[in-house]
Structures are given as structure tokens and as C-alpha cells.
N, C-alpha and C positions, 0 to 999 in steps of 0.2 A: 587309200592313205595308210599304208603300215606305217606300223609300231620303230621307233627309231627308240635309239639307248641312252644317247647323250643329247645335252641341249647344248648348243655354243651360247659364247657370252655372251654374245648380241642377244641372243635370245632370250639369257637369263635376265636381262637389263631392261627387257619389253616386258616381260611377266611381271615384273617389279613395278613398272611402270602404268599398266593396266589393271593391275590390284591396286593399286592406291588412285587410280581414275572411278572405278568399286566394280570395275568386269566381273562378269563370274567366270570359275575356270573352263568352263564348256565354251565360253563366245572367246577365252583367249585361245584357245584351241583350234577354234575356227581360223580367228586373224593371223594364226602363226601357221594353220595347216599340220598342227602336229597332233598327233595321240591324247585324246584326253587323259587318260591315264599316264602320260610320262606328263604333261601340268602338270596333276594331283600328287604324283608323286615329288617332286620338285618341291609344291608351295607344304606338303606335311613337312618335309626333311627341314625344308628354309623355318620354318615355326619351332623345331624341335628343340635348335639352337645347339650350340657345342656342349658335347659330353662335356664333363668335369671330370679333370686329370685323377686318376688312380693312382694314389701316391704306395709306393713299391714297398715293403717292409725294409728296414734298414738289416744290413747283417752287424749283429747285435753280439759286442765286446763286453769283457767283464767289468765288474766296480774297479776292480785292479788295473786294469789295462788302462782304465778309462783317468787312470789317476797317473800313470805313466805316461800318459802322454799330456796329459796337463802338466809336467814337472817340466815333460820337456817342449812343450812349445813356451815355455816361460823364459827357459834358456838358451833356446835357439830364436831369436828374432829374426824375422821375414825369412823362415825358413820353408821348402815347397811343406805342403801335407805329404809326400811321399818322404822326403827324407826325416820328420819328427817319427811317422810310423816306422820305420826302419832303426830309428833307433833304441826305441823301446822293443825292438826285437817280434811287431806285430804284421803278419804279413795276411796274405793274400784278399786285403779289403780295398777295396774297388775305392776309385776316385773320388768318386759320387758321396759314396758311404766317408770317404774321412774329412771329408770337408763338408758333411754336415753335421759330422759329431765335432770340429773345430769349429764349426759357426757356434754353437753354444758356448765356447769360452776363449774364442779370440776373434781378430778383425783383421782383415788383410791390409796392409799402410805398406805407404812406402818409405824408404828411407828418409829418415831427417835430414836434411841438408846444411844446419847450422849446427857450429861446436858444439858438444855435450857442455856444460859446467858444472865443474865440481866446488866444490865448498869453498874453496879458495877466491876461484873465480869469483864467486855470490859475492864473499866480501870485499873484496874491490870494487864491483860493480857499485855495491852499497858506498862505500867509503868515496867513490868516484862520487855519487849521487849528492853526499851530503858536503861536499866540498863545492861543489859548483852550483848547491841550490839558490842562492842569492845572486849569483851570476849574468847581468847582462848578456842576454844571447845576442842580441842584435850586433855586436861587437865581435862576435864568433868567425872566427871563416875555417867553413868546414871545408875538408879535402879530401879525393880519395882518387882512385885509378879505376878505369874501368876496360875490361877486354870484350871487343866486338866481334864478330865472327863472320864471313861471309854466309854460310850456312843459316845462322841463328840459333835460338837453344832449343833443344828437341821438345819436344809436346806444345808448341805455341801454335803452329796449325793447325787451328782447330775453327770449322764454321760450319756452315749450312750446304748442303750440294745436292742440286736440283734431281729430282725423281730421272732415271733412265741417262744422268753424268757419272762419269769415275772423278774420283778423287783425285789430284792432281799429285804425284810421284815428287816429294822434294830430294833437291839433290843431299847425297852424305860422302862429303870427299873429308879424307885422314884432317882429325883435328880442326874440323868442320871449315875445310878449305884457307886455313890459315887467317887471320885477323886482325886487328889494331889496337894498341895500347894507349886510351885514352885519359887525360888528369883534367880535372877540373875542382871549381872548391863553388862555395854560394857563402855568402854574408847578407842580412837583412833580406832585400829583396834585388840581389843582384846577384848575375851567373857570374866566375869568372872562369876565363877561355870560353868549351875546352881546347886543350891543345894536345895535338898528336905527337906520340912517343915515336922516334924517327924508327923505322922498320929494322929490324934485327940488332936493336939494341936491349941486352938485359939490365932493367933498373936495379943495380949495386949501390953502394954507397954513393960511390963519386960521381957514378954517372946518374945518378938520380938528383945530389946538389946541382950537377953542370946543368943538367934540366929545368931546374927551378930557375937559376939563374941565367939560361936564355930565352924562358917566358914568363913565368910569374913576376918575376923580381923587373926585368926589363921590360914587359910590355902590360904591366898593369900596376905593382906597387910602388912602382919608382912615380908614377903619376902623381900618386896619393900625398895627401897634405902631413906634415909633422903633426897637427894633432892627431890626426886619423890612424897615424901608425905608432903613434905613443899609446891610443888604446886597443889597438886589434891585437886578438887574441889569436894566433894558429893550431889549428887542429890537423893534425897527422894518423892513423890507425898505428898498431908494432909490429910494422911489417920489419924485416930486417936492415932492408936499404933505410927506412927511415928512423928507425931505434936506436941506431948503430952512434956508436963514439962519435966518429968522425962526421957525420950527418949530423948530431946536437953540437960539438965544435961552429961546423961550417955552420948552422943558423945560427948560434950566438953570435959570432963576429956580423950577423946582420942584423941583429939588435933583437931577434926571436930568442929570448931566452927565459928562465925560472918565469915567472908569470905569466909570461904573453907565449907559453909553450904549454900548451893543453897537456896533462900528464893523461892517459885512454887506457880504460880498462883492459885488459884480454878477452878474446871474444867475445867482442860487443857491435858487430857491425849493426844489431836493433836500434842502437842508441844516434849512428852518425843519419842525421837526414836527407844527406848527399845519397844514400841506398837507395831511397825514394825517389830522386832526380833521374837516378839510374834506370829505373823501372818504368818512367817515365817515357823515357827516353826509345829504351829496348821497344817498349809495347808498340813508338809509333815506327820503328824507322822496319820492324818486321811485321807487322798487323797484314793482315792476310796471308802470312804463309812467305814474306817477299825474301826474295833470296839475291844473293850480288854475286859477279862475275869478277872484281878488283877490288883491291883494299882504297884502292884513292874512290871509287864508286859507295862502298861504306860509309869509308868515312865523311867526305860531302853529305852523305843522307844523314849520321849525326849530329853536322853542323849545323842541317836545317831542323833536325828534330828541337835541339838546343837552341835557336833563333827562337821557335814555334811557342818556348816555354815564357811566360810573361810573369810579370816581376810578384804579381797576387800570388801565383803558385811557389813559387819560391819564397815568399814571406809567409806564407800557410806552413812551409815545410821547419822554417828555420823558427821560427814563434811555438813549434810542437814540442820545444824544447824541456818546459816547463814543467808539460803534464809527462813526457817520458822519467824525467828522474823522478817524479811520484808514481808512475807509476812501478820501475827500480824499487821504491821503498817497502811500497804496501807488498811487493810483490819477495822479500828480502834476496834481492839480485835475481830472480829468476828472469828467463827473456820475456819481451813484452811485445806486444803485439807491434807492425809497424806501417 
């Protein structure tokens, strides 16, 4: 019976399994036909357990250097570590080495995705807060636009994939295969629409009132009772098409006008609840990773997302109104969580 060098892992899986039966390693050597000595050598090494990593010396910058580059990773945000060292003029240190002298005084983020605000901002937000705190929200009808994508937004697939699977390749065609332009609003505990912006149309002024007024206006508020629309409120964001002269014009002559026209801070999409609906929305009609082939195939799958949504969640969304302008206050305009 000579001496062999390696054990296969069947083999390693039956040693394993005949030590914990309490074999000794002479009778698993017999059973396996192997070397008593390649066993013992096997079951010391398996005992030994993994060395413990030897952490390398770092190559070590001055008090001075070490302060140059803290000035300027202060002033380059989400910059690489090789181009802060480059700027303070510090060269040939290894990747390794500057990103763990940048782990002691910064954090890799990614970009923020909502406006900055500045001072100004704050106080409007504030001044918005404390004018509508008394405010019946049930009477609100929030509104907003939403763009759908065939592709969907990048970093959403994300799940679980089976030992010895590939991850499944999503498609990325130019401006994520083109998309739909969809408006909806919510009041109390009802959706209204949505309804699709007709394909290759830009919402301008005019064309975003003709909009209104061949689905909002026609196929939902023309329904509604005079007292209903003696107290509802419209809420708009300052997008351009909706800010515009002729857009506050064209809703005063339909009776949206000074009070029953929400004045909306500048960057404040935290505050409208319709962002919520949105998100809502996004998460089901792409959850797994799902990708579409036509914009009428999207859009049908938002229809059903928006069916799917029940009037408790939308009265959850539009009732959070409350606690959002307090938190506005305590917060003096800063964004708030949403």
C-alpha cells in the first residue's frame, strides 16, 4: 500500500465523518486503504485551523502629507483615492496603502440624488410648513408625473442566486430602452388615473393644460359634486410646464385658483406623498429584475401595479401629512425622511 500525496474530497468527507463516529486514525486508514501517515497528517493540519492574516506595514506618509490630503479629500467629494493623492502631489503609494489611510477620515457614499438646499430653500420650506399646518389634508389632491422605463432603474436587481447559477445579464439599451410618461394625483384614500402621457409628446405649458383637460378635468373631476370641488385643494410641484403664466391662467378659468392652488416649495419632492405611490409602484411592476420589450407592455404592468394599490395605503400616504410639516419645523427646512 504506498504512500499517496493527496486526499480527494470524498476522502476528506469520510475522515470527517469517521472522526466524529470516534474511529481512530489507524482503522480510518485501513477503511480508506490509505497511508496512515497521510490521515495524521490531514487530521493535525485540519486541527490547526487557519493562520491568521499578517497584516503588511503600511508605507508610512508624513504629519504633513497626512494633512494634505485630508484638506483635500474635504474638497473633492466621491473623489477616486488615486486622484486626492495626485493632488497633493504624493505619489508612488499603493492602492491598498491610500485607502486605508482614507478609511480613517472619510467614507465612500454615493452621490445624493436630491437637490442640495440652500438657506433660502430652508425658508420656504419652513414658511410653506407653517401656512398649511392647520390644513385639511384629506381635501389635498396631490399630483405629480412619473417616467417608467423598459429597462427599469439600475441597481434594483438585486436577490438571491442559487449555488453553481449565473446571474441573469439585464438588458441596457440607450436611455434604458425608451419609456412612458405617466400623471396621477391621490386625495384621501383614492387613486386618481394614472393616465398615460401620449408618446412623444413634451409636457410644455399648453400641452400639459390640453392634458389635464382630456383626463383629469374629463374623466374624473367633471364627475365630482360642486361641493367637492368648492373644497379641493390642487397640488402641482414648479415644474416649468406647471409654474408657468399661462398654466396658472388656464387653471383659474377652471376655478383652481389663489386658495384651492397649493403654493410648493422648491425642492421638496420629500414633502409630496405621491413619491411614495411611485415607489410603490416602481418596486412591483420591476421586483425580480423584470424587464419589458414595449411601452404599451410597461405600461399595462403599471396599470395593474396601480389597481393592486388599496385605498388603506393611500390614506396611510396622504394622512402622513401632518407629521411631515412637523417634521419641516423641528428640522428648520431640512429634508426629512420619506
Amino acid at each position: 500500500m504506498g504512500q499517496k500525496k493527496d486526499l480527494t474530497g470524498s476522502e476528506k468527507s469520510k475522515i470527517v465523518r469517521y472522526l466524529a463516529e470516534g474511529c481512530s486514525s489507524l482503522k480510518i486508514a485501513k477503511l480508506l486503504k490509505r497511508d496512515h501517515r497521510t490521515i495524521k497528517r490531514f487530521i493535525q493540519n485540519s486541527q490547526q485551523g487557519r493562520k491568521k492574516r499578517v497584516e503588511k506595514p503600511r508605507r508610512k506618509i508624513t504629519a504633513h502629507e497626512l494633512r494634505k490630503v485630508k484638506r483635500a479629500a474635504a474638497k473633492m467629494p466621491l473623489a477616486t483615492s488615486l486622484a486626492i493623492f495626485q493632488s497633493c502631489n504624493i505619489t508612488g503609494v499603493p492602492k491598498s496603502t491610500r485607502c486605508a489611510i482614507l478609511r480613517d477620515m472619510a467614507k465612500v457614499r454615493k452621490a445624493e440624488r436630491r437637490p442640495p438646499l440652500n438657506k433660502t430653500h430652508k425658508l420656504k420650506r419652513q414658511d410653506w410648513a407653517k401656512k398649511y399646518l392647520k390644513t385639511d389634508f384629506s381635501k389635498v389632491l396631490w399630483t405629480d408625473e412619473m417616467r417608467v422605463s423598459l429597462d427599469g432603474p439600475d441597481g434594483w436587481a438585486r436577490g438571491w442566486i442559487g449555488k453553481g447559477q449565473r446571474a441573469p445579464v439585464p438588458l441596457r439599451r440607450q436611455q434604458g430602452g425608451g419609456g412612458v410618461l405617466v400623471w396621477a394625483g391621490i386625495i384621501k384614500d383614492e387613486l386618481v388615473g394614472p393616465f398615460r402621457v401620449e408618446d412623444g409628446v413634451k409636457l410644455n405649458s399648453q400641452s400639459y393644460c390640453q392634458f389635464l383637460e382630456d383626463t383629469f378635468f374629463k374623466q374624473w373631476y367633471r364627475k365630482k359634486s360642486a361641493s367637492f370641488k368648492k373644497n379641493m385643494i390642487f397640488m402641482q410641484d414648479n415644474a416649468p410646464s406647471h409654474a408657468s403664466k399661462y398654466s396658472t391662467a388656464w387653471l383659474a378659468r377652471k376655478g383652481i385658483k389663489e386658495e384651492k392652488l397649493m403654493t410648493w416649495p422648491p425642492c421638496s419632492p420629500d414633502l409630496n406623498p405621491i413619491e411614495n405611490l411611485w415607489s410603490i409602484i416602481k418596486c412591483e411592476i420591476y421586483k425580480e429584475g423584470k424587464q419589458y420589450t414595449s411601452l404599451n407592455s410597461v405600461w399595462e404592468a403599471v396599470v395593474a401595479a396601480a389597481c393592486n394599490v388599496d385605498g388603506e395605503q393611500i390614506k396611510t400616504l396622504t394622512e402622513s401629512m401632518d407629521g411631515r410639516l412637523l417634521s419641516v419645523l423641528a428640522k428648520k427646512g431640512g429634508y426629512i425622511g420619506r
